[in-house]
N, C-alpha and C positions, 0 to 999 in steps of 0.2 A: 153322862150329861155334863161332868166337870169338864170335860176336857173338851168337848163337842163349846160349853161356854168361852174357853180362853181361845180357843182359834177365832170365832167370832168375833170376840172383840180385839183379837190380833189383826184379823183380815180387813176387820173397822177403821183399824187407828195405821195402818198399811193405805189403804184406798186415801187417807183424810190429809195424811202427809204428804202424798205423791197430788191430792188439787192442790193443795196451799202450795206446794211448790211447781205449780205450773204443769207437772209432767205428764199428766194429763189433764183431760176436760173433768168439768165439776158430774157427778155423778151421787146416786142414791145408794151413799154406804149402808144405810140399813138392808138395803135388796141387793145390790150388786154382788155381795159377796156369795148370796145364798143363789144367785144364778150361774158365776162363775165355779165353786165349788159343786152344783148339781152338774156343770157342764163334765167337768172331770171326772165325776163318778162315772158319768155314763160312756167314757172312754172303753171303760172294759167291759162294754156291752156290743159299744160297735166295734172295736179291734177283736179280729181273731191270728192266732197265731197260723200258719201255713194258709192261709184264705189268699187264694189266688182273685181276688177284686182288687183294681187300685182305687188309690185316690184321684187320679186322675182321667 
């Protein structure tokens, strides 16, 4: 749970620097990050290795 905390509030204060400095749009650091980190988990659910489907 320690560690699962300091990504959080890394992913927080990452997302909070990149509005103030313009590089991207304003966004909800509280959610955002736990949508984009949930995004990544489920990478290796949908990739399989030898799976003849593309992404295209």
């Amino acid at each position: 749970m320690d560690r699962r905390r300091q990504l959080d509030r890394y992913s927080r204060t990452l997302l909070s620097e990149a509005v103030a400095e313009g590089a991207i749009r304003p966004v909800g650091v509280r959610i955002a990050p736990n949508h984009f980190l949930g995004a990544v988990n489920w990478v290796l659910r949908w990739y399989s290795e030898g799976d003849e489907r593309s992404a295209g």
